[in-house]
C-alpha positions as CSV (number, residue, x, y, z in Angstrom):
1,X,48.4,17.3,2.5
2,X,49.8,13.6,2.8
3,X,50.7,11.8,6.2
4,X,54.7,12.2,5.3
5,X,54.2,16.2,5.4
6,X,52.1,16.5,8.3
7,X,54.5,14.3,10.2
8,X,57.2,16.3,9.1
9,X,55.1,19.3,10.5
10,X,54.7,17.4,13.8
11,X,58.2,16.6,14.4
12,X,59.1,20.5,13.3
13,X,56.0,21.6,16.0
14,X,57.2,19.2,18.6
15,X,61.8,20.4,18.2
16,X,59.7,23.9,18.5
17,X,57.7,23.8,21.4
18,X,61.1,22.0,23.6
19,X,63.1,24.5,22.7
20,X,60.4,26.6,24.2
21,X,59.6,24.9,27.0
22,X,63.6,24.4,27.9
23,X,63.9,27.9,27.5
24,X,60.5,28.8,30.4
25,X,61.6,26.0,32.8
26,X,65.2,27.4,32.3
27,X,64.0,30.8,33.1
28,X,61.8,29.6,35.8
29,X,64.5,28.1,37.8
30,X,67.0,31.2,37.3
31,X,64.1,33.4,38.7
32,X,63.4,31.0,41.8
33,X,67.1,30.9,42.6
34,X,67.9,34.3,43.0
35,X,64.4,35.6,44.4
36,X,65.2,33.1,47.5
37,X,68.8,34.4,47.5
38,X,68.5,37.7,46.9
39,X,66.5,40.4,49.2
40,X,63.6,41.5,48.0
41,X,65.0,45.3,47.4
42,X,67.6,43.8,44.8
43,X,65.1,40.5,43.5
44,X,62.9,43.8,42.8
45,X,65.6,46.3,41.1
46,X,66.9,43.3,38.8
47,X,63.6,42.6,37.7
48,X,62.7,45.5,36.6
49,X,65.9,46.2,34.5
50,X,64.4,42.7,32.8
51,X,61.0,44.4,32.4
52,X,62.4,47.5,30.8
53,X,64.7,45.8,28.7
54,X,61.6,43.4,27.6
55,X,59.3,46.2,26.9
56,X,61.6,48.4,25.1
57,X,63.0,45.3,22.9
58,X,59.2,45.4,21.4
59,X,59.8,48.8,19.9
60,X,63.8,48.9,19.1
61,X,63.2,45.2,16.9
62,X,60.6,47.0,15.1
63,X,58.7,43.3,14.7
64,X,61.9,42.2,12.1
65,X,62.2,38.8,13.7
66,X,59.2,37.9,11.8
67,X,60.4,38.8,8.7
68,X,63.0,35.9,8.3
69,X,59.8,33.3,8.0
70,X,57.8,35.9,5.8
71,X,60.3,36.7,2.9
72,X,62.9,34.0,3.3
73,X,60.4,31.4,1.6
74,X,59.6,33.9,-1.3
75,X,63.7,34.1,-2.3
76,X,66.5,31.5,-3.8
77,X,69.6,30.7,-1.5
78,X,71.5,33.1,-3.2
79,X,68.7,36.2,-2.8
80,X,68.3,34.5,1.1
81,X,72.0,35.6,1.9
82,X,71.8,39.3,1.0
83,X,69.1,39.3,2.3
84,X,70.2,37.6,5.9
85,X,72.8,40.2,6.0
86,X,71.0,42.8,5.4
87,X,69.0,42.0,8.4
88,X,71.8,41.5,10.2
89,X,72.9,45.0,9.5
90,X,70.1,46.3,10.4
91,X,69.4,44.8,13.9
92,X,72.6,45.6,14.6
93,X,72.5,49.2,14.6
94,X,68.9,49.3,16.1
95,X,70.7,47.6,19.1
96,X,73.5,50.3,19.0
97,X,70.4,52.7,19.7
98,X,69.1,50.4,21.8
99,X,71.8,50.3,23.9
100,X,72.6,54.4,23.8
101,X,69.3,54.8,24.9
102,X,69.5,52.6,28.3
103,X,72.3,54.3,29.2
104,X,71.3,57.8,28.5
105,X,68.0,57.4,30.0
106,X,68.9,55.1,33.2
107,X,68.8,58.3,35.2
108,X,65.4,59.6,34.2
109,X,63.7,55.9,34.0
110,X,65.4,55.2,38.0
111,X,63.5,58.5,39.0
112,X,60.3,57.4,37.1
113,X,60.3,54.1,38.9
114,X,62.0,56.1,42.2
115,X,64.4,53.2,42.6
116,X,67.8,55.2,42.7
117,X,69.7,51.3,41.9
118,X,67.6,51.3,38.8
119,X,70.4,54.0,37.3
120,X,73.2,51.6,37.8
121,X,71.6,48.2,37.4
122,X,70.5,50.0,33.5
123,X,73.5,51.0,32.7
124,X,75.2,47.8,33.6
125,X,72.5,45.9,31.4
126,X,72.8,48.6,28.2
127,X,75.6,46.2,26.9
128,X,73.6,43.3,26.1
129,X,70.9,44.9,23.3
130,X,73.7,45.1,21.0
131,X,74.5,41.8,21.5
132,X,70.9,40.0,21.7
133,X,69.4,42.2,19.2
134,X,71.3,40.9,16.1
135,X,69.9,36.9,16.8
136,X,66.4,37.2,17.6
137,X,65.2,36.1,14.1
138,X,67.4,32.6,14.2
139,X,64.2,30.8,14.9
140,X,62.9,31.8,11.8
141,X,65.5,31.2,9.3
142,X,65.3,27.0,11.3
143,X,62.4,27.0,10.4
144,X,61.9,28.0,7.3
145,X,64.9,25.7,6.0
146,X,62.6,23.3,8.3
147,X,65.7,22.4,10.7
148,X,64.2,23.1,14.1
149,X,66.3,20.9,15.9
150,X,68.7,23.1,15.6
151,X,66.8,26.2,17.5
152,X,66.0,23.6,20.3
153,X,69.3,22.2,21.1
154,X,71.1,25.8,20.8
155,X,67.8,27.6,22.8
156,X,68.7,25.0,25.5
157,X,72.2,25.4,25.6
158,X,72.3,29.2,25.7
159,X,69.7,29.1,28.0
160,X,71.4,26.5,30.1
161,X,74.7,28.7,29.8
162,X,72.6,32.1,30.9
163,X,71.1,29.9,34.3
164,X,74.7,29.0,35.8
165,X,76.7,32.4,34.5
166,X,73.8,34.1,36.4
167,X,73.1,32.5,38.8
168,X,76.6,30.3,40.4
169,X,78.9,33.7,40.6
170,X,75.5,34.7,43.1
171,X,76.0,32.0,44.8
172,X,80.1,31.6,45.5
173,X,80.6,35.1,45.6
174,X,77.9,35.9,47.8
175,X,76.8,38.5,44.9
176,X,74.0,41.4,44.2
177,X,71.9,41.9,41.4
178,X,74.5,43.8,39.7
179,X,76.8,40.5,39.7
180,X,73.8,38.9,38.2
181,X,73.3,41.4,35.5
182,X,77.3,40.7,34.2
183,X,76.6,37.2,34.2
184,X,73.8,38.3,31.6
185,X,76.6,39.9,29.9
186,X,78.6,37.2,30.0
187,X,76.0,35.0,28.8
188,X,74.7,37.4,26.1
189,X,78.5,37.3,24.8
190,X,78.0,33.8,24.1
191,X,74.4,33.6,22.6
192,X,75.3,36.3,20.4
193,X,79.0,34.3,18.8
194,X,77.3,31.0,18.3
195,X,74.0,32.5,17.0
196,X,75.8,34.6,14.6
197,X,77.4,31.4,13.2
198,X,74.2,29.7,12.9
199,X,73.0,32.8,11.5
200,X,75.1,32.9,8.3
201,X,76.2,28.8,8.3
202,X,73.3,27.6,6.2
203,X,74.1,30.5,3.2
204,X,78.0,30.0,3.3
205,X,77.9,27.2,0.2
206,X,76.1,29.8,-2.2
207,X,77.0,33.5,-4.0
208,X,75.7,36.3,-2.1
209,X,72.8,37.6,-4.7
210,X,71.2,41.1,-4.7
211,X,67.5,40.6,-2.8
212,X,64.3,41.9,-4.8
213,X,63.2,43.0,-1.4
214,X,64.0,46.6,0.1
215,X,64.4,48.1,3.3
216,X,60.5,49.8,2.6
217,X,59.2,46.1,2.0
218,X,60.5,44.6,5.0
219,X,59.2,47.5,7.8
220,X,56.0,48.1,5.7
221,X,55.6,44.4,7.2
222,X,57.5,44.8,10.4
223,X,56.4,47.7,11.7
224,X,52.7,46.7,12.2
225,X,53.4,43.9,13.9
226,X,55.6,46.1,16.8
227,X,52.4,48.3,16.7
228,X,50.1,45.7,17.5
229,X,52.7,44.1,19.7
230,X,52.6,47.6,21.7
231,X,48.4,47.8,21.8
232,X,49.1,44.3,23.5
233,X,51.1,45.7,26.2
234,X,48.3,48.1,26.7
235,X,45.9,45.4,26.8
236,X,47.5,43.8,29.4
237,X,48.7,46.3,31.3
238,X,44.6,47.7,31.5
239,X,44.1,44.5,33.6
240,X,46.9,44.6,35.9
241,X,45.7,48.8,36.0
242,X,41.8,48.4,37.2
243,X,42.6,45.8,39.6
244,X,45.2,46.8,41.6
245,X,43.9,51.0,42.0
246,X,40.4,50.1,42.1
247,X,40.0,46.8,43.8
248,X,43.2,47.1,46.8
249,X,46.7,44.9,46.9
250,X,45.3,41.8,48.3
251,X,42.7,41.5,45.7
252,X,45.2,42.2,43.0
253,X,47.0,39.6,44.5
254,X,44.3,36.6,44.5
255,X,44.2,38.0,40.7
256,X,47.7,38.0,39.4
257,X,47.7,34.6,40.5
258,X,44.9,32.8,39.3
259,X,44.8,35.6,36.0
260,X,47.1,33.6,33.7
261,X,47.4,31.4,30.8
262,X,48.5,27.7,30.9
263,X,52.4,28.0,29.7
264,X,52.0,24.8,27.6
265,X,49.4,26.3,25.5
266,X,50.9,29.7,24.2
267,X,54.1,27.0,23.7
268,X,52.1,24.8,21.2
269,X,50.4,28.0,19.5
270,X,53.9,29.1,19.3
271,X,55.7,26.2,17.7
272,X,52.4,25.8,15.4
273,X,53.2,29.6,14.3
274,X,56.7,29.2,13.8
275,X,56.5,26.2,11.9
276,X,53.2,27.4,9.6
277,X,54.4,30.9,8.7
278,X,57.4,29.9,6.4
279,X,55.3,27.2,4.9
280,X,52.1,29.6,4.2
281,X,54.4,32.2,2.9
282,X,55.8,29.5,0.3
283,X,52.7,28.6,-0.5
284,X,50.8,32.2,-0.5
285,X,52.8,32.5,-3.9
286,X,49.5,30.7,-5.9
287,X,46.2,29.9,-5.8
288,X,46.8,26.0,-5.4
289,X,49.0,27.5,-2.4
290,X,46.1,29.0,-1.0
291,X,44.2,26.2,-1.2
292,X,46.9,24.4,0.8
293,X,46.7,26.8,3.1
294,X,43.7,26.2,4.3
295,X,43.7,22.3,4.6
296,X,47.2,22.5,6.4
297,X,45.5,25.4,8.9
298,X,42.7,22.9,9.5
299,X,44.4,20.4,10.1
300,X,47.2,21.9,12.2
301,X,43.8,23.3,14.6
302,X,42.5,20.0,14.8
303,X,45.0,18.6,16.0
304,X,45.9,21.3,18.7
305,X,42.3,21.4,19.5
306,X,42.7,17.3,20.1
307,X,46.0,18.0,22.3
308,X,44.7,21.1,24.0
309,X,41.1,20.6,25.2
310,X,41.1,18.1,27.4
311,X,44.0,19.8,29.6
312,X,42.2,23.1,30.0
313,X,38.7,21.2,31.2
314,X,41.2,19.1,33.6
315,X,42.3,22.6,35.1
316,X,39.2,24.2,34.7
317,X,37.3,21.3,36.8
318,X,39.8,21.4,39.2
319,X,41.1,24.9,39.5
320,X,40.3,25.0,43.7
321,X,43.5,22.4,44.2
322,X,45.4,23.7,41.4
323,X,46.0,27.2,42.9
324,X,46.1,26.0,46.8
325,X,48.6,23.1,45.5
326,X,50.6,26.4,44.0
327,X,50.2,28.6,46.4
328,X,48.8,28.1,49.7
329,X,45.4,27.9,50.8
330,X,45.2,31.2,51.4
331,X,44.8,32.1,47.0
332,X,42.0,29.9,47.1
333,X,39.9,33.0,46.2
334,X,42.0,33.1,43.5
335,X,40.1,29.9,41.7
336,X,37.6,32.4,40.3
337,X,40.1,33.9,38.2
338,X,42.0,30.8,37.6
339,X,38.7,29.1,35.7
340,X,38.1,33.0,34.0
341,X,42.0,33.1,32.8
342,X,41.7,29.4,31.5
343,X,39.1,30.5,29.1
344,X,41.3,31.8,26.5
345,X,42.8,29.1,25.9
346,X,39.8,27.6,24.2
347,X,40.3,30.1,21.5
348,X,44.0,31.2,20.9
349,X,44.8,27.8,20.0
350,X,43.7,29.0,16.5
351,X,46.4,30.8,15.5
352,X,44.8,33.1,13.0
353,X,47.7,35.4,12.9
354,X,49.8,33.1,10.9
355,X,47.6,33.4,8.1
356,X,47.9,37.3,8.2
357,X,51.2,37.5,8.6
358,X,51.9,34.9,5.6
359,X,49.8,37.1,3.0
360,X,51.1,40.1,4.3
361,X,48.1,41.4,6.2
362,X,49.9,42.5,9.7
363,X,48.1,46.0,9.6
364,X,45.0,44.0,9.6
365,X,46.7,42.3,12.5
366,X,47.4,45.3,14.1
367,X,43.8,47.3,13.8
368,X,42.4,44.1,15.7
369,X,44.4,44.6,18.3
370,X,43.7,48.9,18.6
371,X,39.8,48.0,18.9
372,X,40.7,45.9,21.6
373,X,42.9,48.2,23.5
374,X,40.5,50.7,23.1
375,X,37.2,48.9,24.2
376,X,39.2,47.1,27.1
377,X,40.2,50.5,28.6
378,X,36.6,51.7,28.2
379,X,34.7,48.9,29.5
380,X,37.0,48.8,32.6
381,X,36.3,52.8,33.6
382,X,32.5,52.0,33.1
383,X,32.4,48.9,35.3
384,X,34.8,50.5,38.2
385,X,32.4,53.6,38.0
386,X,29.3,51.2,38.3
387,X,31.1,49.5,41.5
388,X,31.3,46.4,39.5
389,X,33.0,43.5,41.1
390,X,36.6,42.8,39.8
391,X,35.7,38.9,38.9
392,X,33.3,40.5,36.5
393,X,36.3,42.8,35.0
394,X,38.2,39.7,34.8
395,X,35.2,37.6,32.8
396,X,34.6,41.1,30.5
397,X,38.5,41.3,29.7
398,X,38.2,37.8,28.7
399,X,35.7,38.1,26.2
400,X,37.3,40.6,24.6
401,X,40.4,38.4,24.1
402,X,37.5,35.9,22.6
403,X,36.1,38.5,20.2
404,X,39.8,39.4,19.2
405,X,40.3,35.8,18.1
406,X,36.5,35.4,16.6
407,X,37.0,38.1,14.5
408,X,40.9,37.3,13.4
409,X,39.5,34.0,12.5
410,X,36.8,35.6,10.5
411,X,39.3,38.1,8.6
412,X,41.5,35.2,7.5
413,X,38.6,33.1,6.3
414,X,37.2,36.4,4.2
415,X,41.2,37.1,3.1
416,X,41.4,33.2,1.6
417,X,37.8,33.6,0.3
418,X,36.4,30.7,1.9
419,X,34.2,29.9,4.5
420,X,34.7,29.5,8.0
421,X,34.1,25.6,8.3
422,X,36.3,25.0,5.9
423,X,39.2,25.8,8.1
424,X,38.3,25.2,11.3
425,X,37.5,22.3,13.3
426,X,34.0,22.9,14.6
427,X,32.3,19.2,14.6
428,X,35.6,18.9,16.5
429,X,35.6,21.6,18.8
430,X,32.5,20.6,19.8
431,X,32.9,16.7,20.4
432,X,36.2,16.9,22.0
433,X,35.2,20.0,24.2
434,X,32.2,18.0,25.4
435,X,33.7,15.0,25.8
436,X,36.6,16.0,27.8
437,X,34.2,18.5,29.7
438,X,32.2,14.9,30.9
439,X,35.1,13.3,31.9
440,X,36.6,15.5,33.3
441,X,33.9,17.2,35.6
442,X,32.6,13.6,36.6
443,X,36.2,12.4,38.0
444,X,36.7,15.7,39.9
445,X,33.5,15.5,41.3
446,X,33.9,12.0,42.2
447,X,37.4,12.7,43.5
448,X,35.9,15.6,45.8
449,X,34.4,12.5,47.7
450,X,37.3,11.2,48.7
451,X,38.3,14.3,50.8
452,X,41.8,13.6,49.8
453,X,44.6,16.7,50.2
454,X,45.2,18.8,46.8
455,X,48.2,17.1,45.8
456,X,46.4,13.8,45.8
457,X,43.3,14.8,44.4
458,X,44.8,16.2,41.4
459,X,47.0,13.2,40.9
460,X,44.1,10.8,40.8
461,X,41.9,12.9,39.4
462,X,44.8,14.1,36.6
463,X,45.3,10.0,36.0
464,X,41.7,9.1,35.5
465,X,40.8,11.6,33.4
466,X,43.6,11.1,31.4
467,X,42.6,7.1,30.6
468,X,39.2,7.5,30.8
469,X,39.5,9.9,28.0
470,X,41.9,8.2,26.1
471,X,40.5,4.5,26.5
472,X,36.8,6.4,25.1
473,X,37.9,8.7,22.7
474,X,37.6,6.2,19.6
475,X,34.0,5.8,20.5
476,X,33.2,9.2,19.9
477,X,35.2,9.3,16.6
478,X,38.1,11.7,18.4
479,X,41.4,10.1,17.5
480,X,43.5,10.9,20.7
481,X,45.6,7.6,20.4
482,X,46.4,8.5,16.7
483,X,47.8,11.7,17.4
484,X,49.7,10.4,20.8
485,X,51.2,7.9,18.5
486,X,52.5,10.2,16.1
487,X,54.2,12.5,18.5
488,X,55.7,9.4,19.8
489,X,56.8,8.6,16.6
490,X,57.8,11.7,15.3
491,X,59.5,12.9,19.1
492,X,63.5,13.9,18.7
493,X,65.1,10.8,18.9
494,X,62.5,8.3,18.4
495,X,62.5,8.9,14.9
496,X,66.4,8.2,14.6
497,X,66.3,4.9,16.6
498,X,63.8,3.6,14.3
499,X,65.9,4.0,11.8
500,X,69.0,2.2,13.6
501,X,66.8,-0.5,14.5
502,X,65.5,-1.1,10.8
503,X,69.3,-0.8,9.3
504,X,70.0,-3.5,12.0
505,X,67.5,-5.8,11.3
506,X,68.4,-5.3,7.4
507,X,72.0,-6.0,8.4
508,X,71.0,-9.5,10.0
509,X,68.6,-10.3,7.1
C-alpha cells in the first residue's frame, strides 16, 4: 500500500472517529443535563425508554446497516441505486413494525419493568423507529464512496440539534421526561429529512439499474450479525447479572464504575472498521485483493497499536486517581476493576471482524460470540457457587473477551490462508507495550512521591509520560512522531490550508 493510500485511510479514520466522538460528548452532556434537572423517578423512566428502544433496535435492523459497506463496493453506481433503495424500503417497513410493536407492548413491558410511566413514556417514543430506522446505514454508503467528512459534519449537527430540542424546552418550560421524549421526536424528524437526502444525493447523476443482489443475499449476511449482536447483549448483561444478586448494590456499584472500556478506544476500532470494510470488500473480489488485505490490516493494527498502547498503560498505572478524580474517593475500591476493565483494550484494537464481515464470514462471527455467551454464563454460576470473590469474576470475564479476540484473529488468518505474523503487529505489540509500560509505571510511581491531590498527579504524571515517551520512542524503533505527524497532517482542515498556503505561494512566485 503506498503512503498516498494510507494517508487517505488516516484522514477517512480520523473524519470517522470525530463524528464519533461529537456524537458521545454530545450524548454525554444531554444525559448530565437532564439527570441534574430531572428527579430521579423521571431521569429513571426516560432512560429506560432509551434502553428499550436501544436493545430492541438490535433485532428490528436485523444487522442491515452493515450491508451498505459489504455489497456497495461489489456493485456499479447504477446497481448501488437499486440497490440503496431497496434498502431503504426495507428499513422502512421494519421501523413500521418497530414502531407497532412499542406501542402495542408499552403496557406489558411498563408491568415487566413495574414502572406504570413506562406505558406512556413508550408510546410517546414509538414515533421515532420509523423515522431513525431508515438512516442508520448512511455511515456506510460515506464511507464506502470514501466521503467521511460528510458523516462527521451531519453526525454533529443532528446530534447538536437532538441536545438543544431535548434538552432547552426542559429547561424553559420547566418540563418532564415526556417533554424530553417530543423533543426526540422533533429531533428524529430532522435526522431522518436531511439523512434521507444524503441518502440518495450521491446516486441521483446515474440510471437506477436492477441489483445482482437479492433480498436472501443481503439477510443471509445480515442476520448473523443481529445474532451475534444479541449473544453480546447476553455477554454483557451476565456481568452486570453475577455482580449485582450475588455480590450486594454497593459492590455492584464500585463495579459498574471502574468495569468499563476507555470511550476513545471502541472510537478508533470503530472508525478503523468503518473505513476497512468497504475497502476489504472491494478488494476481497481477487487474490491480489486478498493480498492487500492483509498488508492494509497490518498496517491499520500497527498503527492503532502505536496510538493506543501507551494510553491504556497511562490509565492502567494510574487507575487509583483516575476513578477518585471521577467519582469521589469513596469508588476507590473501584480501581481493581478499573485496571481489570482496561485490559481489553490491549486486544480489541484488532479489529478482526472487519475481515469476516468483508469475505462474508458473519456466521463465523456470530458462533464466536455463542461460545462466549455460553462459557461466560457458566463460569459465573461455578465461581458464585465456589464463593469466589467478584474481582475474580471480573478478571475471568475478561479473559474471555481476550480469547474471543485470540481466536477471531486466528479465524481470519486461517480464512486469508496466511499466518498470523503476517498480519499482525507482534514485534510491535511487544516493543511499544513495554516501552510505554516503563514509562509509564516509573512516572506514576515517581509522581506518588509527591503526595500531590488526583487532579494534579494525573496532570503531571499524564504530561511526562506523554514526552518522555514521545522524545524516546525513536530509540527503540517505535515511530510515534511519524504517526503524530500524519494525523496532523491529514486532520480536517489542515489538509485544506496546506493547500491555500501552496496556491498562495505559487500565486507570488
Amino acid at each position: 500500500m503506498s503512503d498516498n493510500t494510507q494517508a487517505s485511510n488516516t484522514n477517512q479514520a480520523i473524519w470517522v472517529g470525530i463524528g464519533q466522538l461529537s456524537s458521545f460528548l454530545l450524548s454525554l452532556l444531554s444525559a448530565a443535563i437532564l439527570a441534574r434537572y430531572f428527579s430521579k423517578s423521571d431521569y429513571g423512566t426516560y432512560k429506560q425508554v432509551l434502553y428499550i428502544y436501544n436493545t430492541l433496535l438490535i433485532l428490528f435492523s436485523a444487522g442491515l446497516q452493515g450491508a451498505y459497506s459489504y455489497f456497495l463496493p461489489k456493485q456499479s453506481m447504477e446497481e448501488g441505486k437499486d440497490f440503496v433503495y431497496k434498502l431503504i424500503r426495507t428499513f422502512f417497513i421494519l421501523g413500521i413494525f418497530f414502531s407497532l410493536t412499542l406501542f402495542l407492548l408499552a403496557p406489558a413491558v411498563a408491568a415487566l419493568f413495574k414502572n406504570p410511566d413506562l406505558q406512556k413514556g413508550l408510546r410517546i417514543f414509538s414515533a421515532v423507529p420509523v423515522l431513525m430506522l431508515p438512516i442508520i446505514g448512511i455511515e456506510g454508503i460515506y464511507s464506502t464512496l470514501r466521503k467521511t467528512h460528510i458523516i462527521a459534519i451531519y453526525t454533529t449537527i443532528s446530534r447538536l440539534l437532538m441536545l438543544f430540542l431535548i434538552t432547552l424546552p426542559v429547561l424553559l418550560l420547566r418540563g418532564t421526561y415526556i417533554t424530553a421524549l417530543f423533543g426526540w421526536i422533533v429531533a428524529s424528524m430532522f435526522s431522518f429529512l436531511v439523512g434521507i437526502y444524503l441518502i440518495i444525493k450521491p446516486f441521483n447523476s446515474y440510471e437506477r439499474s436492477p441489483t445482482r443482489f437479492r433480498y436472501k443475499h443481503i439477510f443471509s449476511y445480515s442476520l448473523p450479525l443481529m445474532v451475534a449482536t444479541v449473544y453480546g447483549i447476553i455477554i454483557r448483561f451476565a456481568d452486570q447479572f453475577f455482580i449485582s444478586r450475588y455480590y450486594g448494590a454497593e459492590v455492584f456499584a464500585e463495579f459498574s464504575n471502574g468495569f468499563i472500556d476507555l470511550p476513545f478506544v471502541s472510537m478508533i476500532a470503530g472508525a478503523t472498521v468503518t473505513v476497512l470494510l468497504p475497502l476489504f470488500s472491494r478488494y476481497s473480489e481477487s487474490s491480489e485483493g486478498l493480498d492487500n488485505i492483509c498488508r492494509t490490516w497490518k498496517s491499520a493494527t500497527e498503527r492503532s497499536i502505536i496510538l493506543v498502547y501507551p494510553i491504556l498503560a497511562f490509565f492502567i498505572f494510574n487507575a487509583k486517581n483516575s476513578v477518585v478524580a471521577m467519582y469521589g474517593q469513596q469508588y476507590e475500591a473501584s480501581a481493581v476493576y478499573f485496571i481489570i476493565g482496561m485490559m481489553i483494550g490491549y486486544f480489541n484494537i484488532i479489529v478482526f471482524q472487519t475481515v469476516l464481515f468483508a469475505l462474508g464470514k458473519t456466521r463465523i462471527y456470530a458462533r464466536i460470540h455463542l461460545v462466549q455467551a455460553v462459557a461466560i454464563w457458566l463460569v459465573g454460576f461455578i465461581i458464585v457457587s465456589l464463593s469466589g470473590s467478584p474481582a475474580t469474576y471480573a478478571a475471568l470475564s475478561r479473559v474471555f473477551y481476550m480469547a474471543q479476540v485470540c481466536v477471531g484473529i486466528y479465524i481470519s488468518a486461517r480464512v486469508l490462508g496466511v499466518s498470523l505474523k503476517y498480519v499482525i503487529p507482534f514485534s510491535t505489540m511487544g516493543k511499544v507495550l513495554l516501552h510505554s509500560s516503563v514509562i509509564c509505571g516509573l512516572v506514576s510511581f515517581m509522581t506518588g512521591l509527591l503526595n500531590l491531590n488526583v487532579f494534579l498527579s494525573l496532570g503531571i504524571s499524564g504530561l511526562v509520560s506523554f514526552f518522555l515517551i514521545i522524545l524516546s520512542g525513536d530509540i527503540f524503533g517505535i515511530h510515534y512522531r511519524a504517526l503524530l505527524s500524519s494525523m496532523i497532517v491529514n486532520a480536517p482542515g489542515v489538509r485544506l490550508l496546506m493547500g491555500r498556503i501552496r496556491r498562495n505561494s505559487n500565486m507570488i512566485v
